[in-house]
C-alpha positions as CSV (number, residue, x, y, z in Angstrom):
1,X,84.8,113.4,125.8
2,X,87.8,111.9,128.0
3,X,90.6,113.9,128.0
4,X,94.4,112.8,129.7
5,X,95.5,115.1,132.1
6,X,99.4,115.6,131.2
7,X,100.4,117.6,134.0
8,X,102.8,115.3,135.7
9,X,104.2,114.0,132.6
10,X,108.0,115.2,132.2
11,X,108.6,117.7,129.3
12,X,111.4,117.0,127.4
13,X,112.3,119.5,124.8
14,X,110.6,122.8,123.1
15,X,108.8,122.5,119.5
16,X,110.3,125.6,117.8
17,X,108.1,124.6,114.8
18,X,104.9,126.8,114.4
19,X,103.0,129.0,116.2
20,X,101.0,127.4,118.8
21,X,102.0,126.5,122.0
22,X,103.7,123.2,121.9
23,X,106.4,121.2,123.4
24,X,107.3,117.7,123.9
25,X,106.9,115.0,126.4
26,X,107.9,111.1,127.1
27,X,104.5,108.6,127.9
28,X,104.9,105.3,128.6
29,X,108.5,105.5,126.4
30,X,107.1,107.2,123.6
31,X,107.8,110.9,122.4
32,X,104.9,113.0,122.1
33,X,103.9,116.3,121.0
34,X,101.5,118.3,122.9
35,X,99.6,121.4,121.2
36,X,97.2,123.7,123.1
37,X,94.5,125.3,121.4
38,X,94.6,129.4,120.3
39,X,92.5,132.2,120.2
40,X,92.4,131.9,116.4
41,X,91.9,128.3,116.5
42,X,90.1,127.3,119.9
43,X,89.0,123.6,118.3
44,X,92.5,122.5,117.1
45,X,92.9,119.6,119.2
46,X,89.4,118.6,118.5
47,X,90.1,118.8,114.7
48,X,93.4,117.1,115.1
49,X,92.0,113.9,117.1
50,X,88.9,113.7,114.5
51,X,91.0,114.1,111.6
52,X,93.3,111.1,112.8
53,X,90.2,109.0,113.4
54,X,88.6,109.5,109.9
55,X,92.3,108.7,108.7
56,X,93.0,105.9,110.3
57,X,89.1,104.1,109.5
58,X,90.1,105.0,105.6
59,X,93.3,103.1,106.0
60,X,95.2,107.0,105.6
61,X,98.7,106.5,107.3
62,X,97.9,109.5,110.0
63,X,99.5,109.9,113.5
64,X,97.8,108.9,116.2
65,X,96.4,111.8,118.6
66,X,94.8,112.0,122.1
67,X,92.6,114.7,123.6
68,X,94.7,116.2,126.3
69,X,94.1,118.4,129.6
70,X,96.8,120.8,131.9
71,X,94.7,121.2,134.7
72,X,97.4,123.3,136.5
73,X,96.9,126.2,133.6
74,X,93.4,124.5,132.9
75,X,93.4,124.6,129.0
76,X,92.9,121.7,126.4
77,X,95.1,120.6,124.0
78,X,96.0,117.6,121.7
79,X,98.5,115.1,122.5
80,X,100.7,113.8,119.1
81,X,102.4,110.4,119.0
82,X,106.0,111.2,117.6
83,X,106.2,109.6,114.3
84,X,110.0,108.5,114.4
85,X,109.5,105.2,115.5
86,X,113.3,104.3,115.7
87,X,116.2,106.0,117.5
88,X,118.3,105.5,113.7
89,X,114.9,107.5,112.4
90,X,115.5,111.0,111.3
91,X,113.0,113.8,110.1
92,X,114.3,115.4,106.5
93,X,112.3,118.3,105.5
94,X,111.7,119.4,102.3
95,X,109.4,122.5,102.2
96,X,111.4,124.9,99.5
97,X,110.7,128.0,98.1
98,X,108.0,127.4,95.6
99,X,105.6,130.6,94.4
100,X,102.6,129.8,93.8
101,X,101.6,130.1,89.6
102,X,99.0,131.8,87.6
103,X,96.6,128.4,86.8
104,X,95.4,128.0,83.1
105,X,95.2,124.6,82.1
106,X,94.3,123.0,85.4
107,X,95.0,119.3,84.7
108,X,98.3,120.3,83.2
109,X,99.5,122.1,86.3
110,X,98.3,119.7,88.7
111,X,100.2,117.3,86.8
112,X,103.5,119.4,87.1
113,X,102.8,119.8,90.9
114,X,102.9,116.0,91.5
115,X,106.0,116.0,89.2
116,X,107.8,118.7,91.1
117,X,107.2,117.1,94.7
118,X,108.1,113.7,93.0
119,X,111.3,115.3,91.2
120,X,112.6,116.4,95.5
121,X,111.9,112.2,96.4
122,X,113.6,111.5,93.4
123,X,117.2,113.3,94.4
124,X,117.4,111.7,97.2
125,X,115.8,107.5,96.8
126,X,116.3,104.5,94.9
127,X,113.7,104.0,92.2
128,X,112.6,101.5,94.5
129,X,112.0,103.8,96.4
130,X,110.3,106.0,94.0
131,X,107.5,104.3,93.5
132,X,106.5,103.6,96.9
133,X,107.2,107.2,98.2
134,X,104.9,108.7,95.0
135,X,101.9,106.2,95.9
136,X,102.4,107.2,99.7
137,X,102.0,110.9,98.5
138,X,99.2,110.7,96.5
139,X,97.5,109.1,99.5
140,X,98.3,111.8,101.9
141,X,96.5,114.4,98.9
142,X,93.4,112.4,98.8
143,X,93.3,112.3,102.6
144,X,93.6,116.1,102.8
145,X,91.0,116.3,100.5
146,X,88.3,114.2,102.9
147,X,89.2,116.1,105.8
148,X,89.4,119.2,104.2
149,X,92.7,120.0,105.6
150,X,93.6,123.7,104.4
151,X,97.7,123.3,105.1
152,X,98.8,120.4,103.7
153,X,101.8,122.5,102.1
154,X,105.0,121.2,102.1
155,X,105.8,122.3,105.3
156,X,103.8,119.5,106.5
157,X,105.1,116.8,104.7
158,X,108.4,115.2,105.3
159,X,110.6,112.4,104.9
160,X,111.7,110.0,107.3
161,X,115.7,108.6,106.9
162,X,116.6,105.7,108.7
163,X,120.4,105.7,109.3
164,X,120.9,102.1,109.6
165,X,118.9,100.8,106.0
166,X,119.8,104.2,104.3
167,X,115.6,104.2,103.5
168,X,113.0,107.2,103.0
169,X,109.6,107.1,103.7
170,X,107.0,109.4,103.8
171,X,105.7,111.2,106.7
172,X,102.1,109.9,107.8
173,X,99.0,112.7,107.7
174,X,99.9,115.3,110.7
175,X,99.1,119.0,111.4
176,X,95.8,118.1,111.0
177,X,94.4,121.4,113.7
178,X,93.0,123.0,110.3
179,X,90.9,120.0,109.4
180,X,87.7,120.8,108.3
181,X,88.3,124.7,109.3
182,X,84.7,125.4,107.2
183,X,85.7,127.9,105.2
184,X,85.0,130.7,107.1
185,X,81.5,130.1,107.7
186,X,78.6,132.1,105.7
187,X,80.9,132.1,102.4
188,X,80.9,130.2,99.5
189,X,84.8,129.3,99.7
190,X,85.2,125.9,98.1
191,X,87.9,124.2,99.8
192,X,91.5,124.3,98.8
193,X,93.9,121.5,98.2
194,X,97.6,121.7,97.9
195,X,99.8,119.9,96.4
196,X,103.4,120.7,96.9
197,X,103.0,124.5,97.8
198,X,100.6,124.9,94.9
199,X,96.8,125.6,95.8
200,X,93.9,123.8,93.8
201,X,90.2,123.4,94.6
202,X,89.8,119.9,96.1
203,X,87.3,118.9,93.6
204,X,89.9,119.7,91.0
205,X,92.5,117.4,93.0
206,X,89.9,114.7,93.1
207,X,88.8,114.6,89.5
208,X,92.9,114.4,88.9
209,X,93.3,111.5,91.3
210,X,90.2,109.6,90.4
211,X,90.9,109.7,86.9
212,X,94.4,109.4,86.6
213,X,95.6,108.0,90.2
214,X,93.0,105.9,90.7
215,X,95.3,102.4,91.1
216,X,96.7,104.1,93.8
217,X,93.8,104.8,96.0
218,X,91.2,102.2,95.4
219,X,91.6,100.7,98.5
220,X,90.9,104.4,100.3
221,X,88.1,104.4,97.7
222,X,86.4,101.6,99.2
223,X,87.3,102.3,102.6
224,X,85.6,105.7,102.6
225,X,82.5,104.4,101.0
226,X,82.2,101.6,103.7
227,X,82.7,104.5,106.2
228,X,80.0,106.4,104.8
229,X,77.4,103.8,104.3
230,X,78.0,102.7,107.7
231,X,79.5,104.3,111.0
232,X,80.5,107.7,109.9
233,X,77.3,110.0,111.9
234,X,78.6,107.5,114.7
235,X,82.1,108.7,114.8
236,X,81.3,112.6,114.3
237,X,78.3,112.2,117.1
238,X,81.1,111.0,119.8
239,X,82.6,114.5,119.0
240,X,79.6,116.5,118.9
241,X,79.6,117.4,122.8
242,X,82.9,119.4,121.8
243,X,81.8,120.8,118.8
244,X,80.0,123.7,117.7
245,X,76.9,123.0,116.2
246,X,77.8,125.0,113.1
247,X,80.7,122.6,113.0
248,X,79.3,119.9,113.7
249,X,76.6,120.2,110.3
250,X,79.4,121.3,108.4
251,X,81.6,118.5,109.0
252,X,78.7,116.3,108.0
253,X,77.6,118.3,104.7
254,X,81.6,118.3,104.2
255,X,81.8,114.5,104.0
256,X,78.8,114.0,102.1
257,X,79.7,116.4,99.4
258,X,83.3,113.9,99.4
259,X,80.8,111.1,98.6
260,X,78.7,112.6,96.3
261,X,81.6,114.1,94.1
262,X,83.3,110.5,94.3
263,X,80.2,108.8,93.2
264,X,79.9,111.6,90.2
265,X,83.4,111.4,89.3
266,X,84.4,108.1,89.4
267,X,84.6,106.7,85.7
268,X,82.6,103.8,85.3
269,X,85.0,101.5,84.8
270,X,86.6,101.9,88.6
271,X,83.2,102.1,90.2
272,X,84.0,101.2,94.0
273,X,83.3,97.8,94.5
């Protein structure tokens, strides 16, 4: 696959964030993020750049994200448009300290883990606001849940003030380098969900959003189906020169076990159209 080679491009300020190797640079007068792959997770930028793809053909509000190249130290990375799209645009976290609890009934506590995440937007935005910034959230969850992104804690979800309409919105999908990180492969680990800081299986998640959120999402609903029925094998076989084949099947089976619990789940009357 193409990669940019970013080795003349000025840097212009450290990411203190996280634990990979990152920092910023300015291309063609936008900020981006660049992340070089680990040890631990030597496919990162591939997952990243995939994940944004899938993302953006479901109509998910994801960052866009470039394979990238230093050929001075000769290692790969991703390259991460900023997503402050305005100079009055500031990021305001809101990861707090939130144990994780002892699940019983699991409806009931996914229910209370939507409400605590909507109880921080609701401190700080218009009801308006409210509205707009719960529906954006419970977009982001069912996008986690397709790519099968393992940290989509609230570390990695923000909101974005803008100083000159006094506004919030929500961050689009990032952090994606965990995207489909199989499980540890050779196990039978169902994948994880979180909501808030708040782990779930995803097919938990999904059964709560298709039969309680479902207003929210049908448009991702048939998105996703129209990407699966059509150009999805298309998509993950431009990758497939930079992925393992392991990962590669996985991804695959992955997505198709998506579809298959959506088509299950779905009640009948909200069948996709």
């Amino acid at each position: 696959m193409k990669r940019k080679d970013i080795v003349n491009i000025p840097k212009i300020g450290k990411e203190p964030r996280g634990t990979n190797n990152k920092y910023w640079i300015k291309d063609k007068g936008i900020n981006k993020l660049v992340k070089y792959n680990s040890d631990i997770y030597p496919d990162l930028d591939v997952m990243e750049s995939l994940a944004s793809d899938i993302l953006k053909k479901i109509k998910i509000d994801c960052v866009n994200v470039e394979l990238g190249y230093n050929s001075d130290i000769k290692q790969n990375c991703c390259i991460i448009d900023s997503f402050l799209l305005k100079d009055c645009e500031v990021l305001y976290e809101i990861d707090i300290d939130w144990p994780e609890r002892e699940i019983k009934d699991i409806n009931r506590e996914i229910e209370m883990s939507f409400g605590r995440v909507f109880g921080i937007f609701y401190k700080l935005c218009s009801e308006e606001e409210l509205k707009q910034l719960i529906k954006q959230y419970i977009r982001k969850t069912l996008g986690d849940i397709i790519i099968g992104n393992e940290d989509g804690k609230l570390k990695n979800t923000g909101l974005i003030f803008n100083e000159e309409t006094h506004r919030y919105r929500l961050t689009p999908n990032f952090d994606n380098g965990l995207a489909f990180h199989s499980y540890i492969f050779g196990q039978s680990n169902e994948p994880i969900c979180y909501i808030g800081n708040q782990g779930f299986t995803s097919n938990e998640v999904l059964t709560y959003i298709l039969n309680n959120k479902y207003d929210d999402v049908s448009d991702i609903i048939d998105s996703f189906n129209d990407f699966m029925e059509n150009d999805y094998i298309q998509l993950i076989d431009t990758y497939q020169p930079v992925l393992e084949p392991q990962k590669y099947h996985y991804i695959i089976k992955h997505l198709d076990w998506i579809k298959y619990n959506i088509d299950t789940l779905l009640p009948k009357n909200h069948k996709a159209r």
